[in-house]
N, CA, C and O atoms as a Tinker XYZ file with bonds, in Angstrom:
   348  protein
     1  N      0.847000   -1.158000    0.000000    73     2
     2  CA     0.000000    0.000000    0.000000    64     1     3
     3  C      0.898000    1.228000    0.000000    63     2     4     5
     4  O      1.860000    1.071000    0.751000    81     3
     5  N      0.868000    2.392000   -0.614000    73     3     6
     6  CA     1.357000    3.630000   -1.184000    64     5     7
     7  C      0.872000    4.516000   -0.126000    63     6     8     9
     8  O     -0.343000    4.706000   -0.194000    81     7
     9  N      1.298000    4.941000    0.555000    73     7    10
    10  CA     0.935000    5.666000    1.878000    64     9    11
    11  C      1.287000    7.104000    2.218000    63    10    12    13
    12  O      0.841000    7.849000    3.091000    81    11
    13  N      2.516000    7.344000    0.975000    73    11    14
    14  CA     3.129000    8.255000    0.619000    64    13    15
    15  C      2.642000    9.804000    0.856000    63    14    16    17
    16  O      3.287000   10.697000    1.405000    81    15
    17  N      1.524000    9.865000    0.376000    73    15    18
    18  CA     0.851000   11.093000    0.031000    64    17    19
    19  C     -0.212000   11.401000    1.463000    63    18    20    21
    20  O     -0.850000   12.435000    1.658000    81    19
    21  N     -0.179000   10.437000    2.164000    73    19    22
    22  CA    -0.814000   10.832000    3.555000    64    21    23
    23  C     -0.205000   10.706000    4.873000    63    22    24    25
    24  O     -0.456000   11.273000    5.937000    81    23
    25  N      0.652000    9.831000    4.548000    73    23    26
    26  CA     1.717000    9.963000    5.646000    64    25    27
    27  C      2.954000   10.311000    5.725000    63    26    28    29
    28  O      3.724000    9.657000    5.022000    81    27
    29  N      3.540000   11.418000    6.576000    73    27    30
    30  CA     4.372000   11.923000    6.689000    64    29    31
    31  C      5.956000   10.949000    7.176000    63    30    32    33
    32  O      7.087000   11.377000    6.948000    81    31
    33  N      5.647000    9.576000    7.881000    73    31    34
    34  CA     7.007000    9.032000    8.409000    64    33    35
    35  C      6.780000    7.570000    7.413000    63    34    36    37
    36  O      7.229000    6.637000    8.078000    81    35
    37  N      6.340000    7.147000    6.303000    73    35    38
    38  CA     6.864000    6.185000    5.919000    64    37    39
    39  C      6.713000    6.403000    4.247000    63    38    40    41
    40  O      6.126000    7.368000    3.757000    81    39
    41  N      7.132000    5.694000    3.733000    73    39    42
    42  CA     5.887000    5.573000    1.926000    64    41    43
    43  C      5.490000    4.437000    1.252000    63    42    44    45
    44  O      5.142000    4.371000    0.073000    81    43
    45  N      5.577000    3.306000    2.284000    73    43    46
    46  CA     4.739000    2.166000    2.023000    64    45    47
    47  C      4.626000    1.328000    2.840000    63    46    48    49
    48  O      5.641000    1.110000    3.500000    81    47
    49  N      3.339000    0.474000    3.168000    73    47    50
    50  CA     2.845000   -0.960000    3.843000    64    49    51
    51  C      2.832000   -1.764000    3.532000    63    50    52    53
    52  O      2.274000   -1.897000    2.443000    81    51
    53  N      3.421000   -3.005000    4.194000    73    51    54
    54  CA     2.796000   -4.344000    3.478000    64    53    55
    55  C      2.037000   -4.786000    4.512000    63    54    56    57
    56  O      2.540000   -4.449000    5.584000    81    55
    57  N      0.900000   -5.485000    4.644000    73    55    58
    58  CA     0.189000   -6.100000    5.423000    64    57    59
    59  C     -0.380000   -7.341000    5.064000    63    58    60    61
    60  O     -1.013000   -7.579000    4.035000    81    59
    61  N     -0.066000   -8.237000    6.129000    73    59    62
    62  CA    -0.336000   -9.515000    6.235000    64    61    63
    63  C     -0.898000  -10.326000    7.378000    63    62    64    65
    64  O     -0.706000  -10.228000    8.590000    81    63
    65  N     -1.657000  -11.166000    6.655000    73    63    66
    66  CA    -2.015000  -11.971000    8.080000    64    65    67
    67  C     -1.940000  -13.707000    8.114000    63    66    68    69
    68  O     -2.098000  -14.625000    7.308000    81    67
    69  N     -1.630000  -13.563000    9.424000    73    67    70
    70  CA    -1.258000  -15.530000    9.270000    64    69    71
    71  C     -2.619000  -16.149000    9.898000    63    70    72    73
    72  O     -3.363000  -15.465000   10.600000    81    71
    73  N     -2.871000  -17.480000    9.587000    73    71    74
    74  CA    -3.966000  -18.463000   10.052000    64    73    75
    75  C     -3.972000  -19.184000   11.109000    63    74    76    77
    76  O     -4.972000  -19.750000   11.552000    81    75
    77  N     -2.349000  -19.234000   11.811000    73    75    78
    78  CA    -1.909000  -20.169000   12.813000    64    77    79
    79  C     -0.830000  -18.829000   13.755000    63    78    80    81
    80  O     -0.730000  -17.606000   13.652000    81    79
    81  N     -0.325000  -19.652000   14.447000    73    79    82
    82  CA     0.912000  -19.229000   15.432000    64    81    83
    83  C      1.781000  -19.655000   14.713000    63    82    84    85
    84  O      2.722000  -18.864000   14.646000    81    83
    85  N      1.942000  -20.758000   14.000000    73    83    86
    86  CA     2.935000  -21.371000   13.201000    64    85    87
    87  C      3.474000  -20.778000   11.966000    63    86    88    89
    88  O      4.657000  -20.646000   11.653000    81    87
    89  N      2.217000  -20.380000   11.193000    73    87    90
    90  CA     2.210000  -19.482000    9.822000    64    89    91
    91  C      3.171000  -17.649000   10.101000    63    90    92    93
    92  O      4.018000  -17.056000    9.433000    81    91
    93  N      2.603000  -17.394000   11.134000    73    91    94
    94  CA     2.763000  -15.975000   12.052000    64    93    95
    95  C      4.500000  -15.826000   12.470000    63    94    96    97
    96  O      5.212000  -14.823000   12.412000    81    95
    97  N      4.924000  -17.578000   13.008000    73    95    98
    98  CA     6.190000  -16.764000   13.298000    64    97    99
    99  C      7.140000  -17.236000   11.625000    63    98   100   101
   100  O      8.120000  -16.557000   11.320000    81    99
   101  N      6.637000  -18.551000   10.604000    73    99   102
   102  CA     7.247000  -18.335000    9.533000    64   101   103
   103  C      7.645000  -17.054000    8.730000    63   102   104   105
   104  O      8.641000  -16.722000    8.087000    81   103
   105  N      6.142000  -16.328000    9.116000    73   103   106
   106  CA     6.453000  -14.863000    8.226000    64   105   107
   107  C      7.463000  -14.150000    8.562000    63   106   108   109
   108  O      8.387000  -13.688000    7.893000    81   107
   109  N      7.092000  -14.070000   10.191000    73   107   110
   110  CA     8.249000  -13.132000   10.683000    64   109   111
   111  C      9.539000  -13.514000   10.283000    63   110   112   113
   112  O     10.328000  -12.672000    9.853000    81   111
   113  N      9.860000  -14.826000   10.393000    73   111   114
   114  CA    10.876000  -15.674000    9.694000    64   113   115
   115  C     11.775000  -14.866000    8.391000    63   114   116   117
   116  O     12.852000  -14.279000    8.280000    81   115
   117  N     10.187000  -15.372000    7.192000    73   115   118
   118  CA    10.496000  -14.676000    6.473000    64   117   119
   119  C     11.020000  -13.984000    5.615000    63   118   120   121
   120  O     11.643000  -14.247000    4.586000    81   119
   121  N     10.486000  -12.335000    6.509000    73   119   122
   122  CA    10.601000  -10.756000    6.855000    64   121   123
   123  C     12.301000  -10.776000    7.358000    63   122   124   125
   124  O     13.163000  -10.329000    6.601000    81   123
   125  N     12.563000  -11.208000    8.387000    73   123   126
   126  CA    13.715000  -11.326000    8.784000    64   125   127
   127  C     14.692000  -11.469000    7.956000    63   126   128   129
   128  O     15.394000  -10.469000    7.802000    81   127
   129  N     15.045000  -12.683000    7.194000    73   127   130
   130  CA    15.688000  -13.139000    6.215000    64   129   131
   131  C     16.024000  -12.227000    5.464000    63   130   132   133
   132  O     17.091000  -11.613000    5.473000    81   131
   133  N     14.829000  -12.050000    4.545000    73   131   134
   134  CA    14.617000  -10.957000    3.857000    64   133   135
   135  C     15.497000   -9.304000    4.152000    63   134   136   137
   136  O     15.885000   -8.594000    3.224000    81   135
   137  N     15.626000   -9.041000    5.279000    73   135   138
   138  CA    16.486000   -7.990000    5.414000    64   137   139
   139  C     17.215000   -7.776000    5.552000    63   138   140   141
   140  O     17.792000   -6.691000    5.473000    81   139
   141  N     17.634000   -9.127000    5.933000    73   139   142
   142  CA    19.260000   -9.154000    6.084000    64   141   143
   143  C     20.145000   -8.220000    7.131000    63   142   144   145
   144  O     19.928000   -8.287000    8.341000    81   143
   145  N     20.778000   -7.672000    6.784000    73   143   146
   146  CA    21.960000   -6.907000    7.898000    64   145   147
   147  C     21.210000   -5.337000    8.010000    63   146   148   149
   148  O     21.723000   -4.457000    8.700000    81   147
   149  N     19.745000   -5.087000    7.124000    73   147   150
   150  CA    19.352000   -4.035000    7.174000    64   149   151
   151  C     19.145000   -3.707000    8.362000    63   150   152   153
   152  O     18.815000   -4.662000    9.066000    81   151
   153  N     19.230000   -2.380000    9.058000    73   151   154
   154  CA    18.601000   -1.515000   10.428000    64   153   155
   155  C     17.291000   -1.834000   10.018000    63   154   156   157
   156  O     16.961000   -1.577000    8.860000    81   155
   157  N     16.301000   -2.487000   10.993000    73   155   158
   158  CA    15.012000   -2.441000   11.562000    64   157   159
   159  C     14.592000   -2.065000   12.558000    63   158   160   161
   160  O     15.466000   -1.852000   13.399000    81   159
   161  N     13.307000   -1.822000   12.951000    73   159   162
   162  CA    12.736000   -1.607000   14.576000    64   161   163
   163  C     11.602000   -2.958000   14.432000    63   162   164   165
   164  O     10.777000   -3.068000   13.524000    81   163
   165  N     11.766000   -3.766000   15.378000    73   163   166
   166  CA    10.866000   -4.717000   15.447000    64   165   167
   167  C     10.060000   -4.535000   16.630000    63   166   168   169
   168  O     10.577000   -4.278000   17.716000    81   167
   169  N      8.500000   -4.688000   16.425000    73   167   170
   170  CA     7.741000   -4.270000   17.997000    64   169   171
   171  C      6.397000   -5.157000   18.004000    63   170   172   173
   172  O      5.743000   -5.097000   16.963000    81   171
   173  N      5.973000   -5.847000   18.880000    73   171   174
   174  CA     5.041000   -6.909000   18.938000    64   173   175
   175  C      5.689000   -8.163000   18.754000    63   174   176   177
   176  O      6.839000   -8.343000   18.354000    81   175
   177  N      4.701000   -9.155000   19.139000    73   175   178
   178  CA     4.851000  -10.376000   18.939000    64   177   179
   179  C      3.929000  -11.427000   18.595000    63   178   180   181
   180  O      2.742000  -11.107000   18.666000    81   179
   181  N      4.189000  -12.587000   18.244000    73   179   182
   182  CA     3.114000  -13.715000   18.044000    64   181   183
   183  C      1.996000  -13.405000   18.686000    63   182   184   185
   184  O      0.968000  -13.046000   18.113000    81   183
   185  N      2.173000  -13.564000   20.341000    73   183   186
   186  CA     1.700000  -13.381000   21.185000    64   185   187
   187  C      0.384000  -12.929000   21.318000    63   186   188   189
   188  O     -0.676000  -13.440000   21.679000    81   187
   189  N      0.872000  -11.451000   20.791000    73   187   190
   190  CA    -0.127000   -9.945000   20.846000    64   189   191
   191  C     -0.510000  -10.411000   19.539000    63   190   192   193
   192  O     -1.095000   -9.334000   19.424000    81   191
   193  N     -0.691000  -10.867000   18.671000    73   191   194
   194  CA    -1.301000  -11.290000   17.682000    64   193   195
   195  C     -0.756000  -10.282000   16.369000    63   194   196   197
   196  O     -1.490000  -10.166000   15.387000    81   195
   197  N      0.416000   -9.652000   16.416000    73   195   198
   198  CA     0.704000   -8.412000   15.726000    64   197   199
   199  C      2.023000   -8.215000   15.858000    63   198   200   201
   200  O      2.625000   -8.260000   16.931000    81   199
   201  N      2.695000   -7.908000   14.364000    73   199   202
   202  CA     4.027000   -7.097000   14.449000    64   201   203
   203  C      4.491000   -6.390000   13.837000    63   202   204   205
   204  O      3.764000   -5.832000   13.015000    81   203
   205  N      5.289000   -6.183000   13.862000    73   203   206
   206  CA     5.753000   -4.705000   13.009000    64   205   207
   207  C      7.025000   -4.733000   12.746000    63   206   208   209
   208  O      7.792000   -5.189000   13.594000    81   207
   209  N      7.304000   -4.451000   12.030000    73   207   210
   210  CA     8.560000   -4.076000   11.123000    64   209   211
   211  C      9.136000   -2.792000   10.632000    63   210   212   213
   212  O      9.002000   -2.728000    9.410000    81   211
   213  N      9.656000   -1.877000   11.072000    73   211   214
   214  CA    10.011000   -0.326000   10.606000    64   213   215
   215  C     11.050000   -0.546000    9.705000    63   214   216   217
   216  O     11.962000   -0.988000   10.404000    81   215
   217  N     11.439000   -0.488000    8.526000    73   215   218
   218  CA    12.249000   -0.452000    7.587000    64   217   219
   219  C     11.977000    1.152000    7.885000    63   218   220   221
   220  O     11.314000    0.768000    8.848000    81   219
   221  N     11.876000    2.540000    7.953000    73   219   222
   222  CA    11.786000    4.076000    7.739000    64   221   223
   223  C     10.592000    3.893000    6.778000    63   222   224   225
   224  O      9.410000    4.036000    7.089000    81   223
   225  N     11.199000    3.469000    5.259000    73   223   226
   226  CA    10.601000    4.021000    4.070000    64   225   227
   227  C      9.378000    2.843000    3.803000    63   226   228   229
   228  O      8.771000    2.818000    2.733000    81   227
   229  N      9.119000    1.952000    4.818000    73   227   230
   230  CA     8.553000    0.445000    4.446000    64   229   231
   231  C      8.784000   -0.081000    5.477000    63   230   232   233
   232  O      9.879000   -0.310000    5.990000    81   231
   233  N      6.865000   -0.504000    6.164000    73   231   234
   234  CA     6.782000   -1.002000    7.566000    64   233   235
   235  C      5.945000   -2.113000    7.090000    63   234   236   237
   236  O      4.982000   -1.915000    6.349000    81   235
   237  N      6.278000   -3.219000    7.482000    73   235   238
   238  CA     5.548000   -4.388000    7.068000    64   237   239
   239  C      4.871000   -4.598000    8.496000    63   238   240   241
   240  O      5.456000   -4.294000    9.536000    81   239
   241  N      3.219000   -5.299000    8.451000    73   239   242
   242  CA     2.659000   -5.554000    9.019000    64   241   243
   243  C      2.116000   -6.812000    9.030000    63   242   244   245
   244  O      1.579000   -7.277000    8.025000    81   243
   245  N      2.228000   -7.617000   10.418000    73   243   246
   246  CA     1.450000   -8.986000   10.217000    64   245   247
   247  C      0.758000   -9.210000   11.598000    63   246   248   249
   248  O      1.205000   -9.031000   12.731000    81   247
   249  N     -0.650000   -9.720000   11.113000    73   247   250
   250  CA    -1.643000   -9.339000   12.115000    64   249   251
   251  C     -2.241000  -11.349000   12.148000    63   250   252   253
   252  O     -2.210000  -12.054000   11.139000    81   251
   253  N     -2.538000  -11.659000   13.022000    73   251   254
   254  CA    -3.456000  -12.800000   13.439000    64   253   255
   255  C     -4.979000  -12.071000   12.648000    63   254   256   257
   256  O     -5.109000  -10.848000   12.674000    81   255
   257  N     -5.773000  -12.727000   12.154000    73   255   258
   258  CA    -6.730000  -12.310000   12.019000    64   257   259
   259  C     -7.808000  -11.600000   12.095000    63   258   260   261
   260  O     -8.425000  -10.869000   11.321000    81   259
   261  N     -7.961000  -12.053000   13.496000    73   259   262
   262  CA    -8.952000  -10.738000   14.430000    64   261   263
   263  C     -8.117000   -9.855000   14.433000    63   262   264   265
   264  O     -8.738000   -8.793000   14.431000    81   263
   265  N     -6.963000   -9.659000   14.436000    73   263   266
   266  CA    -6.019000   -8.624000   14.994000    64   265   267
   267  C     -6.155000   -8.135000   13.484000    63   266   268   269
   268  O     -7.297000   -7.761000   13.750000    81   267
   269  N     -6.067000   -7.915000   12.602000    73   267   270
   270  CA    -6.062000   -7.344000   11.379000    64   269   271
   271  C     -7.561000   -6.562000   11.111000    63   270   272   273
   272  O     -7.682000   -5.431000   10.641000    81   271
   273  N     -8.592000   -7.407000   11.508000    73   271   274
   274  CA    -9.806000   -7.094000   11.432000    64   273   275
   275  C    -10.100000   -5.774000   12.598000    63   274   276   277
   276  O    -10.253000   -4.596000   12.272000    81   275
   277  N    -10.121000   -6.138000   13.557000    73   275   278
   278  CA    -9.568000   -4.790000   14.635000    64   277   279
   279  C     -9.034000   -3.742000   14.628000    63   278   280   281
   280  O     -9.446000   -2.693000   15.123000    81   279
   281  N     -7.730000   -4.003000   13.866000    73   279   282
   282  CA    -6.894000   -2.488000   13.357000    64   281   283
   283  C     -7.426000   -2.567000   12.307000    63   282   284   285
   284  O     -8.427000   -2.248000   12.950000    81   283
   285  N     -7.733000   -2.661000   11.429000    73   283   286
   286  CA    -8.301000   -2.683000    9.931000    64   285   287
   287  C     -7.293000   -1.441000    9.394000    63   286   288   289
   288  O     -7.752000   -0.330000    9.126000    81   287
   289  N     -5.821000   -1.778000    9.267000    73   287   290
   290  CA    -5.359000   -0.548000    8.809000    64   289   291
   291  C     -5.696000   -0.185000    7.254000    63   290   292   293
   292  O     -4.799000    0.560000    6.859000    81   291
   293  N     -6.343000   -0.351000    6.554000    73   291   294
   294  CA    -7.056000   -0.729000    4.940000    64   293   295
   295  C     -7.863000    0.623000    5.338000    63   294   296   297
   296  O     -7.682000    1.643000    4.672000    81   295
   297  N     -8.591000    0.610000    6.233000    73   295   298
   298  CA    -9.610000    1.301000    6.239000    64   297   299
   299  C     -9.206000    2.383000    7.004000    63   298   300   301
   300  O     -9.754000    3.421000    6.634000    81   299
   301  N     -8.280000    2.545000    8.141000    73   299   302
   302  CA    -7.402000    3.446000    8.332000    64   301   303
   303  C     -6.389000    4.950000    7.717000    63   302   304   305
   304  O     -6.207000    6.146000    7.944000    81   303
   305  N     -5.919000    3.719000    6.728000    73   303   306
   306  CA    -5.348000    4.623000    5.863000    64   305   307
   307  C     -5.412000    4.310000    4.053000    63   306   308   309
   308  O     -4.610000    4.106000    3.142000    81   307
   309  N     -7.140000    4.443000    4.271000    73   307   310
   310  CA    -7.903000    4.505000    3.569000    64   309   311
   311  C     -7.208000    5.606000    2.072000    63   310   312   313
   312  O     -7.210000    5.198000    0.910000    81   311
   313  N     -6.950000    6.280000    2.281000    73   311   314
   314  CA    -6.027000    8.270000    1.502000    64   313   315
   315  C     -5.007000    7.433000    0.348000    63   314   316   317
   316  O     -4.856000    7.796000   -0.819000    81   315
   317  N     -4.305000    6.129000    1.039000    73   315   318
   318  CA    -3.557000    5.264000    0.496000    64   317   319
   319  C     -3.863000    4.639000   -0.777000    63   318   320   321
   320  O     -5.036000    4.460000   -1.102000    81   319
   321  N     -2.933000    4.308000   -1.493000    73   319   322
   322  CA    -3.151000    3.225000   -3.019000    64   321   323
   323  C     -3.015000    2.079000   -2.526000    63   322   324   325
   324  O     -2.350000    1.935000   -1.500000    81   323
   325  N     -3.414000    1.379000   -2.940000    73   323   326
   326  CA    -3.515000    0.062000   -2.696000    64   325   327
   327  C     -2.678000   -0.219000   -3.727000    63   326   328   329
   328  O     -2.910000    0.348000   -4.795000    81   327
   329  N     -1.623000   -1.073000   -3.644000    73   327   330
   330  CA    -1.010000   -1.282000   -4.832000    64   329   331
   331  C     -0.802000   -2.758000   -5.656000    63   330   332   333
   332  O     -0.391000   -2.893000   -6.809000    81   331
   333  N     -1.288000   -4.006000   -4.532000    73   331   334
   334  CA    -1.791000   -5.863000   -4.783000    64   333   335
   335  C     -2.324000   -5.665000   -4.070000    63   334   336   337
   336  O     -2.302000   -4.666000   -3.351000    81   335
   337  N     -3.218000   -6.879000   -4.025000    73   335   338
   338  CA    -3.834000   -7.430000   -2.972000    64   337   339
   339  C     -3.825000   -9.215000   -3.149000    63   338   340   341
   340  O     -4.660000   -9.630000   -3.952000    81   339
   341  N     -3.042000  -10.164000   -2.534000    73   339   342
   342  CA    -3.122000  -11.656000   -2.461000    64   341   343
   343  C     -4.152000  -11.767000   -1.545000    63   342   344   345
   344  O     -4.496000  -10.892000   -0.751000    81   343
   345  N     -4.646000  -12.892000   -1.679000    73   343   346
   346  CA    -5.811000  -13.822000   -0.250000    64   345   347
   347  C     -5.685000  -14.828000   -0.662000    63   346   348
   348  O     -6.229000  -15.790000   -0.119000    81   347
């Protein structure tokens, strides 16, 4: 999601959600991998059903289900492009 034009501290989202505890910490998995030696801020956990990822320019999000449905950040930051959508 393109976030650019309404928010001032990032310019894009990814958001995701897992089906299990199992699926949830693969992603984080991942996400991890994926960045390699990059500076991140990581905050939440399995746990809390939610986490976060601060890349600055690109904050990835992964929510447990209800937890996605709850924050509904889609509808949040609604101002945003949507730029895919997988299910």
């Amino acid at each position: 999601m393109d976030v650019s034009a309404v928010a001032g501290f990032t310019d894009y989202f990814v958001i995701a959600s897992a089906a299990s505890s199992r699926q949830f910490e693969a992603l984080a998995g991942a996400v991890e991998r994926a960045a390699g030696d990059r500076t991140y801020r990581r905050e939440g956990g399995a746990d809390a059903g939610w986490l976060l990822f601060d890349f600055s320019h690109l904050i990835v999000h992964l929510f447990g289900r209800d937890e996605r449905a709850y924050y509904n950040l889609e509808g949040l930051w609604s101002g945003g492009r949507q730029l895919l959508r997988v299910e």
